[in-house]
CHARMM-style PDB file with segment names, atoms N, HN, CA, C and O in Angstrom:
ATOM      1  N   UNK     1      18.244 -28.048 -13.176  1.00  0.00      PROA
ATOM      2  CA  UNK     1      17.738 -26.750 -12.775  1.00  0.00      PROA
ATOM      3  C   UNK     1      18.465 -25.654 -13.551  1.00  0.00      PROA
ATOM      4  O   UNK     1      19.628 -25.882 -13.882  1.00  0.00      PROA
ATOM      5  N   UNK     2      17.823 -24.324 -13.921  1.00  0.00      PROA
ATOM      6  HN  UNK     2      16.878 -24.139 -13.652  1.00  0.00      PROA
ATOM      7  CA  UNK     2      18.374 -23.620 -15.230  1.00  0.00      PROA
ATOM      8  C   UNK     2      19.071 -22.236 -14.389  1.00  0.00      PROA
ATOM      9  O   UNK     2      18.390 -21.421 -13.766  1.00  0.00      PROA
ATOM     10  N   UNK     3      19.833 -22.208 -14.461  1.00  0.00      PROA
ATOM     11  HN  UNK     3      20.386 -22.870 -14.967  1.00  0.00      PROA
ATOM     12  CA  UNK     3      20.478 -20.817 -13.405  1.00  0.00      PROA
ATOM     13  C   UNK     3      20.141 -19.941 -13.965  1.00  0.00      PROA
ATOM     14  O   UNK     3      20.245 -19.632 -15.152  1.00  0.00      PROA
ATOM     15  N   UNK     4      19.556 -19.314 -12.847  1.00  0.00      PROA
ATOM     16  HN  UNK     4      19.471 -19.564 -11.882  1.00  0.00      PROA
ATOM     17  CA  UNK     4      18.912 -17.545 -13.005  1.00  0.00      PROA
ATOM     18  C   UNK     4      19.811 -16.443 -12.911  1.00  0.00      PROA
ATOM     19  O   UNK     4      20.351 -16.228 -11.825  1.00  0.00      PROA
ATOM     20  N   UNK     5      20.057 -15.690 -13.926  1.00  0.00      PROA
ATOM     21  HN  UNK     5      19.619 -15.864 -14.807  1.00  0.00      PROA
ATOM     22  CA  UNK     5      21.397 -14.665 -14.045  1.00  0.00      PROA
ATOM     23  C   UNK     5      20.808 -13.625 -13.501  1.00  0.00      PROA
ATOM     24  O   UNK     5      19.772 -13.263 -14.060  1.00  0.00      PROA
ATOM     25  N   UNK     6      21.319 -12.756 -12.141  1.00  0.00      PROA
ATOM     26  HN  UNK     6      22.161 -13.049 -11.687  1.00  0.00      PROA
ATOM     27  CA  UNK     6      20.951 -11.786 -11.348  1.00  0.00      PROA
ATOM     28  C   UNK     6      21.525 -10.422 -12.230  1.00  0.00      PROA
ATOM     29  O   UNK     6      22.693 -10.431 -12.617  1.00  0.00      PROA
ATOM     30  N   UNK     7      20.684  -9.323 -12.502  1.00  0.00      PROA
ATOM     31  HN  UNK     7      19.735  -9.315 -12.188  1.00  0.00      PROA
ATOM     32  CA  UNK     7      20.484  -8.100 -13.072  1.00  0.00      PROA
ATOM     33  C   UNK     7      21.178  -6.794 -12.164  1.00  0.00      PROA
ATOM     34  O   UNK     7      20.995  -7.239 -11.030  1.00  0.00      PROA
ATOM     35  N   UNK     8      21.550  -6.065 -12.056  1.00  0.00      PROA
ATOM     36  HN  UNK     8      21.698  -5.703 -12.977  1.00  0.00      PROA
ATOM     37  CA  UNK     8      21.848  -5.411 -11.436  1.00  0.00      PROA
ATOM     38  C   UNK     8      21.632  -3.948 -11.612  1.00  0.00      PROA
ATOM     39  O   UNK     8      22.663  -3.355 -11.931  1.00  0.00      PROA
ATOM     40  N   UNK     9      20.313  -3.030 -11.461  1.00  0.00      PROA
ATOM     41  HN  UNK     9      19.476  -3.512 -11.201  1.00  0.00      PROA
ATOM     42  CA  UNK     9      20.276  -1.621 -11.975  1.00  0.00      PROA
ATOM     43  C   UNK     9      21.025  -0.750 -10.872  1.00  0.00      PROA
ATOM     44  O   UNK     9      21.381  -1.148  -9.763  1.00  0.00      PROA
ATOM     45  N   UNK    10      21.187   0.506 -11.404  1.00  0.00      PROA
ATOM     46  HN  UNK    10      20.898   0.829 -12.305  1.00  0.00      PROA
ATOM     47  CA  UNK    10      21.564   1.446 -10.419  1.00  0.00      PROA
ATOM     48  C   UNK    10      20.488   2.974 -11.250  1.00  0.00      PROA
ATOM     49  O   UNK    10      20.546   3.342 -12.423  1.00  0.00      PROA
ATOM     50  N   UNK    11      19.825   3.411 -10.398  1.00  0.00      PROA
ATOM     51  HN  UNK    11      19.778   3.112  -9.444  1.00  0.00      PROA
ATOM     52  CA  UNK    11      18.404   3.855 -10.609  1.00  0.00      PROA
ATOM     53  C   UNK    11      18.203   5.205  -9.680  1.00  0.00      PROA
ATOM     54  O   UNK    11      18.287   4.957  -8.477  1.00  0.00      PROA
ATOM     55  N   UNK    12      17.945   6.644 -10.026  1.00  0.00      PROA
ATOM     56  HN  UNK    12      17.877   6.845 -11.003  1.00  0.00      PROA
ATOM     57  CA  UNK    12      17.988   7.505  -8.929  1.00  0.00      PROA
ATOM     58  C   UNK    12      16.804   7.042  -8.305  1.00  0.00      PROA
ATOM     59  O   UNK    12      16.277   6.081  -8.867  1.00  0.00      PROA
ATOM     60  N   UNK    13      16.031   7.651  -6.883  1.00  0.00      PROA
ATOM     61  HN  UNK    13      16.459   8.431  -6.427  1.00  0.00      PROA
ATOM     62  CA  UNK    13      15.130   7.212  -6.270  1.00  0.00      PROA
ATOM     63  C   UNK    13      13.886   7.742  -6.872  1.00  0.00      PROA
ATOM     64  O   UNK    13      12.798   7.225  -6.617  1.00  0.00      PROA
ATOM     65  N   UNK    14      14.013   8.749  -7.655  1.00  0.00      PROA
ATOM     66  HN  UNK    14      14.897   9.168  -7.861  1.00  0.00      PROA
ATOM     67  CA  UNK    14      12.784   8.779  -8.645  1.00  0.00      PROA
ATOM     68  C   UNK    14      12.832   8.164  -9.903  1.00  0.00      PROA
ATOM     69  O   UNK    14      11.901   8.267 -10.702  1.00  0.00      PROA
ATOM     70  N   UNK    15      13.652   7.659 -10.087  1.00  0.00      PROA
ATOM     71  HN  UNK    15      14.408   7.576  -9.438  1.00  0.00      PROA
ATOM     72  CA  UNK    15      13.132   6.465 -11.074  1.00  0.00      PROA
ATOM     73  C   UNK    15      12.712   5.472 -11.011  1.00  0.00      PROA
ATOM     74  O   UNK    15      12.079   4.841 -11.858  1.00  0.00      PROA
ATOM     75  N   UNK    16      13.211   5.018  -9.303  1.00  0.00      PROA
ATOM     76  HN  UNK    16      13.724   5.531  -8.614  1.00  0.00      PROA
ATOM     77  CA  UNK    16      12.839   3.433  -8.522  1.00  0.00      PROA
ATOM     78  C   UNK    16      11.168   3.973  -8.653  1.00  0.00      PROA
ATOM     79  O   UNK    16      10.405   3.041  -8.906  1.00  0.00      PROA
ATOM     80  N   UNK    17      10.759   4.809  -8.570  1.00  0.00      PROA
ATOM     81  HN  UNK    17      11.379   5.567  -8.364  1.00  0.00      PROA
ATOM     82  CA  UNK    17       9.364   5.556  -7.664  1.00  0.00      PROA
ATOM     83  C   UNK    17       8.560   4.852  -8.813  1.00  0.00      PROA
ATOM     84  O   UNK    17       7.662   4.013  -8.753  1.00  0.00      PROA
ATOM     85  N   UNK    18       9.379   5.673 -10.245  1.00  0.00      PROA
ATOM     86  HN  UNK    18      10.109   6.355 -10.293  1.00  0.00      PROA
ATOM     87  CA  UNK    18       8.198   5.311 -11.316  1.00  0.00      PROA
ATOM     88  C   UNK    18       8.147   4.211 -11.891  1.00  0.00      PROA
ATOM     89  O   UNK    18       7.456   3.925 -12.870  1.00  0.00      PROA
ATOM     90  N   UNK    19       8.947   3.476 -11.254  1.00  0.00      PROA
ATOM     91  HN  UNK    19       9.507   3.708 -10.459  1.00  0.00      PROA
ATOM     92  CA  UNK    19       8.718   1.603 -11.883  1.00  0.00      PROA
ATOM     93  C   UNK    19       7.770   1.240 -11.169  1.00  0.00      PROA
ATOM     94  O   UNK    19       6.922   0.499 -11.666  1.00  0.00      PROA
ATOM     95  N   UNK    20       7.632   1.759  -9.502  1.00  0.00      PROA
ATOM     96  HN  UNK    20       8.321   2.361  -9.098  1.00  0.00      PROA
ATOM     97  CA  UNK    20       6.722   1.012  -8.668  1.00  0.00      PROA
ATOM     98  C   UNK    20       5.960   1.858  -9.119  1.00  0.00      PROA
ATOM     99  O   UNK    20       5.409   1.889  -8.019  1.00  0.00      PROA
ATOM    100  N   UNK    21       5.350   2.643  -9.743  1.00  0.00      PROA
ATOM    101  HN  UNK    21       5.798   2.618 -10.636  1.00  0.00      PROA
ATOM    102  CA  UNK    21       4.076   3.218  -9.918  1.00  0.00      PROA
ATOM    103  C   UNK    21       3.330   2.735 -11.386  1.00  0.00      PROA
ATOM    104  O   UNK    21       2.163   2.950 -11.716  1.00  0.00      PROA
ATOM    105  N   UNK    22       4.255   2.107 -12.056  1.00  0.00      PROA
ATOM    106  HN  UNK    22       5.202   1.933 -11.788  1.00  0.00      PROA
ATOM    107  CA  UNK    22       4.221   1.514 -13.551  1.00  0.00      PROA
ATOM    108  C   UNK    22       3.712   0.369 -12.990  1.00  0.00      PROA
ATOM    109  O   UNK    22       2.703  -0.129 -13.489  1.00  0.00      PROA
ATOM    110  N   UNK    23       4.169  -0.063 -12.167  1.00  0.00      PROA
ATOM    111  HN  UNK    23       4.989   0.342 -11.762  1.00  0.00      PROA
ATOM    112  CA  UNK    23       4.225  -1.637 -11.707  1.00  0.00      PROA
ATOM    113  C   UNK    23       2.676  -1.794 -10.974  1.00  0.00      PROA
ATOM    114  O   UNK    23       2.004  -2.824 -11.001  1.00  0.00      PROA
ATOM    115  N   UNK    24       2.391  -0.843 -10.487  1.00  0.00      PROA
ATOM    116  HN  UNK    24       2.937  -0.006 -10.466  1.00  0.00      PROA
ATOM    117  CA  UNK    24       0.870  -0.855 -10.156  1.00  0.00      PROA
ATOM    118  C   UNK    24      -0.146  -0.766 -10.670  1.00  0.00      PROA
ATOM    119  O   UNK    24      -1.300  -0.884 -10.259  1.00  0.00      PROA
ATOM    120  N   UNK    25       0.350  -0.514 -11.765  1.00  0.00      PROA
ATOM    121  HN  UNK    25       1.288  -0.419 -12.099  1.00  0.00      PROA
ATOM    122  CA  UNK    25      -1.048  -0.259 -12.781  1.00  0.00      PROA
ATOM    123  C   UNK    25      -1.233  -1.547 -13.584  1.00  0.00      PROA
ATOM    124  O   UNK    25      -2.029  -1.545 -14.523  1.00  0.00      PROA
ATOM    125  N   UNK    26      -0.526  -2.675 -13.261  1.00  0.00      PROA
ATOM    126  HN  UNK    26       0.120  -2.677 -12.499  1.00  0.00      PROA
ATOM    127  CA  UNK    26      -0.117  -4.234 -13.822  1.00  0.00      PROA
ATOM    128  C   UNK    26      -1.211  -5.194 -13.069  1.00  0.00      PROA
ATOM    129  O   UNK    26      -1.584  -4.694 -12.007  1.00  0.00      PROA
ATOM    130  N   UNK    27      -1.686  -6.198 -13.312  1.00  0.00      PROA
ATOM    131  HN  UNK    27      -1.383  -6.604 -14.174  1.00  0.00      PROA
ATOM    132  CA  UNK    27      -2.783  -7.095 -12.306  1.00  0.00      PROA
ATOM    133  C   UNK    27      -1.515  -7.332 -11.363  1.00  0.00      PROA
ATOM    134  O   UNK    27      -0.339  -7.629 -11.574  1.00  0.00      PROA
ATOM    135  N   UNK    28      -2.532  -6.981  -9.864  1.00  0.00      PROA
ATOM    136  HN  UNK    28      -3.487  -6.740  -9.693  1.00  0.00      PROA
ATOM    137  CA  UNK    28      -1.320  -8.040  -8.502  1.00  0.00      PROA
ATOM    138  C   UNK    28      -0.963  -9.184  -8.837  1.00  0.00      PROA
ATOM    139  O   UNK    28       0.245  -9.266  -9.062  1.00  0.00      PROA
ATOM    140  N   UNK    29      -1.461  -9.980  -8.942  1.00  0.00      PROA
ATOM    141  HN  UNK    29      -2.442  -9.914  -8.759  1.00  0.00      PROA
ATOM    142  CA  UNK    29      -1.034 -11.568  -9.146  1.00  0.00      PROA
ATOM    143  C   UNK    29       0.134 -11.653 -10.202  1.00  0.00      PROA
ATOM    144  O   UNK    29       0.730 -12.712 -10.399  1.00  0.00      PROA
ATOM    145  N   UNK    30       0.407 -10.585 -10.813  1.00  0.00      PROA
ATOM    146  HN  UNK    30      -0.077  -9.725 -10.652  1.00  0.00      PROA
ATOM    147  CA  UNK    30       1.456 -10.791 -11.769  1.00  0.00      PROA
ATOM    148  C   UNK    30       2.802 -10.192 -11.787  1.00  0.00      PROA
ATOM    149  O   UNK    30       3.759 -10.328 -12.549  1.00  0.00      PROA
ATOM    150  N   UNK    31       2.584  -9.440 -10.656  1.00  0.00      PROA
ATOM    151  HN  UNK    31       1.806  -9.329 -10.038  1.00  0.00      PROA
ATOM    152  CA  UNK    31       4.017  -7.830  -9.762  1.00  0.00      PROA
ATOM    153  C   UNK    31       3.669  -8.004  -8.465  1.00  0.00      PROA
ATOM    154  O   UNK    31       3.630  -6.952  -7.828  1.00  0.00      PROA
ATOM    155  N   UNK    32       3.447  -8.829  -7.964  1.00  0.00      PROA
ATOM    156  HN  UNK    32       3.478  -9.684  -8.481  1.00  0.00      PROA
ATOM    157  CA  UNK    32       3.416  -8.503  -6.152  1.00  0.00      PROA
ATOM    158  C   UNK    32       4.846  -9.295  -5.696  1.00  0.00      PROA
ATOM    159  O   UNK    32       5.642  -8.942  -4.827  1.00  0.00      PROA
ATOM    160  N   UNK    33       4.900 -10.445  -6.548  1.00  0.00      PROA
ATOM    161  HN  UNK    33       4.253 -10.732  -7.255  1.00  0.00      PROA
ATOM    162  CA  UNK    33       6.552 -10.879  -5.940  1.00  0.00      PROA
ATOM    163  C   UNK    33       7.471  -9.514  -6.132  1.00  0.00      PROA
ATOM    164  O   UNK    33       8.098  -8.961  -5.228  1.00  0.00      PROA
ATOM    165  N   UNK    34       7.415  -9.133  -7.396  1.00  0.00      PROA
ATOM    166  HN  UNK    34       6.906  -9.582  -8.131  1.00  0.00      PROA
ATOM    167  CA  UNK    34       8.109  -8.302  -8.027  1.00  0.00      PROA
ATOM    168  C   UNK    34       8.634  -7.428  -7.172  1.00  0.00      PROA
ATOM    169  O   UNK    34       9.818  -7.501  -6.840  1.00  0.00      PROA
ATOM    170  N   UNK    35       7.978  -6.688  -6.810  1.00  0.00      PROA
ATOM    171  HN  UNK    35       7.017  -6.629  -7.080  1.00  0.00      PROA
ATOM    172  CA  UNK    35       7.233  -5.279  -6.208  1.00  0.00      PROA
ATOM    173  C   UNK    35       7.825  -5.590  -4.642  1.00  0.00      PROA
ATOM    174  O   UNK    35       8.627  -4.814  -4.123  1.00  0.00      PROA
ATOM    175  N   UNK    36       7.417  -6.618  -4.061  1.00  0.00      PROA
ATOM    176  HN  UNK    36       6.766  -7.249  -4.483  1.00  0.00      PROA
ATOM    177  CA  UNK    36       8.213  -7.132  -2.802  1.00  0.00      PROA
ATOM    178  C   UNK    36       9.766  -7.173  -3.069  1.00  0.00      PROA
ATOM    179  O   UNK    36      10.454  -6.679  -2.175  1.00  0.00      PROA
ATOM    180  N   UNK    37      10.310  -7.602  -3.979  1.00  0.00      PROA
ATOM    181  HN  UNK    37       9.751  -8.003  -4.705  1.00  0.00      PROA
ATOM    182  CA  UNK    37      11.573  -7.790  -3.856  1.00  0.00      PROA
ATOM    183  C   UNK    37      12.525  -6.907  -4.238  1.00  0.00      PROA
ATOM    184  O   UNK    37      13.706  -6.930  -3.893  1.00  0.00      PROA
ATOM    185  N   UNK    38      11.819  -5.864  -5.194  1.00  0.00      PROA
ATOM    186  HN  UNK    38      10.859  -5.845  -5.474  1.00  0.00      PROA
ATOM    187  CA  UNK    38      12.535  -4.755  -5.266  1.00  0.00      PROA
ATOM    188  C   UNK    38      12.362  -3.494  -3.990  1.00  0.00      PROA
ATOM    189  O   UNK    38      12.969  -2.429  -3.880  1.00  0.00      PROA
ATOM    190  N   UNK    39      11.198  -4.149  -3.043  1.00  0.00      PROA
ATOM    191  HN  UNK    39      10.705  -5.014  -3.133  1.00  0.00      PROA
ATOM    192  CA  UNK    39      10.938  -2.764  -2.126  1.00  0.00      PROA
ATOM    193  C   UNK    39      11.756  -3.385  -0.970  1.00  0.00      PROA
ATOM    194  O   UNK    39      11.774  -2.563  -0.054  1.00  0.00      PROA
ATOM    195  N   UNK    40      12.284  -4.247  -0.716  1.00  0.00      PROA
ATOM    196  HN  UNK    40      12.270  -4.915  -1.460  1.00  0.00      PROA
ATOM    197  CA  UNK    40      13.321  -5.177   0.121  1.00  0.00      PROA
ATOM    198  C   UNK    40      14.482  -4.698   0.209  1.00  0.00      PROA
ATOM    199  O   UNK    40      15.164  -4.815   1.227  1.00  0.00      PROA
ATOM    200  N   UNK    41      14.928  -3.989  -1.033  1.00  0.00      PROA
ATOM    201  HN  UNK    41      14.373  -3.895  -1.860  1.00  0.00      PROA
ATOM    202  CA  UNK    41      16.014  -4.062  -1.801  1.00  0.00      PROA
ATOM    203  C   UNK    41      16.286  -2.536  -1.505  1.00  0.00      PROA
ATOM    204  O   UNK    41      17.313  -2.026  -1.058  1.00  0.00      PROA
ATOM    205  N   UNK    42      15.632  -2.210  -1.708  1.00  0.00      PROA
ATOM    206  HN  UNK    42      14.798  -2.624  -2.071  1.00  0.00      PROA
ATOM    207  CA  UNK    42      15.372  -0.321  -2.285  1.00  0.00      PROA
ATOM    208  C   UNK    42      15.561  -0.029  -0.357  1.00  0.00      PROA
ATOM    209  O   UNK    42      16.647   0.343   0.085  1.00  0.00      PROA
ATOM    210  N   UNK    43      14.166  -0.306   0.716  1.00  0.00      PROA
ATOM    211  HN  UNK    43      13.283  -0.609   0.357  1.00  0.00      PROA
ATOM    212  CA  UNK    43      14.425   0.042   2.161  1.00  0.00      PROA
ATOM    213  C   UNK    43      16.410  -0.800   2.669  1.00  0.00      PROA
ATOM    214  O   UNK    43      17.146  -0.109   3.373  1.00  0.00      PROA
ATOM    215  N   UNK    44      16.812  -1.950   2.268  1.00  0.00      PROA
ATOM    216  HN  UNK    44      16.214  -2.511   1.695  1.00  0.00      PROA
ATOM    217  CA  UNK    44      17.803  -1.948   2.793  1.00  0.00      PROA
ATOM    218  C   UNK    44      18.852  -0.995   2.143  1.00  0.00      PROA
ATOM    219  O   UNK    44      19.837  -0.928   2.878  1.00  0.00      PROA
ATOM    220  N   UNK    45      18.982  -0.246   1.033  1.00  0.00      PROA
ATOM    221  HN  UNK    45      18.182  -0.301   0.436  1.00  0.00      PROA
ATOM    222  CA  UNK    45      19.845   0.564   0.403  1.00  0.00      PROA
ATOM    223  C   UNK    45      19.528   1.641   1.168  1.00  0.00      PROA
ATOM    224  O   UNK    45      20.442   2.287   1.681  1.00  0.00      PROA
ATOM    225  N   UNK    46      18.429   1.939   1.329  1.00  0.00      PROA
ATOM    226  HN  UNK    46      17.687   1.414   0.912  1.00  0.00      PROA
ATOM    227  CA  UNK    46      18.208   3.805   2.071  1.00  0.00      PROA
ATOM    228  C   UNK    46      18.365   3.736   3.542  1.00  0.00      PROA
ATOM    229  O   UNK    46      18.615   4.768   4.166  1.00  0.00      PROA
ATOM    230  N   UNK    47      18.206   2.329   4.284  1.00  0.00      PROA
ATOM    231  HN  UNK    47      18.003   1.491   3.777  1.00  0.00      PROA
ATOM    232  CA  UNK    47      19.155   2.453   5.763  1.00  0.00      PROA
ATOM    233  C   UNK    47      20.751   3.209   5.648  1.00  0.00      PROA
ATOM    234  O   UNK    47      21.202   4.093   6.376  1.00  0.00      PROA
ATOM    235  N   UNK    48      21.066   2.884   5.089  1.00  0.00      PROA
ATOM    236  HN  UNK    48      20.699   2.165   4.497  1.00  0.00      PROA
ATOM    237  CA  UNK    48      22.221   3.266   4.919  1.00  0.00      PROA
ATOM    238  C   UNK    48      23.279   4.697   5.453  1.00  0.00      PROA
ATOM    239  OT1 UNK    48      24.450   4.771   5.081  1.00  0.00      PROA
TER     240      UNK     48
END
């Protein structure tokens, strides 16, 4: 199994905005994991 090296951005919240808005204009089937796992990511940072 090939280990997956985890990325780490640090991004103001309008820049997170315009990836997910980049990211929508992409077919679903090809950014919906995506798109889930960065919006996972993004709501547990802004509990905060």
């Amino acid at each position: 199994m090939e280990e997956q090296i985890q990325v780490v951005f640090q991004l103001t919240l309008e820049e997170a905005n315009l990836i997910f808005k980049a990211l929508g204009k992409l077919p679903f089937e090809q950014v919906y994991e995506l798109i889930g796992k960065l919006n996972q990511q993004a709501n547990e940072q802004l509990k905060k």
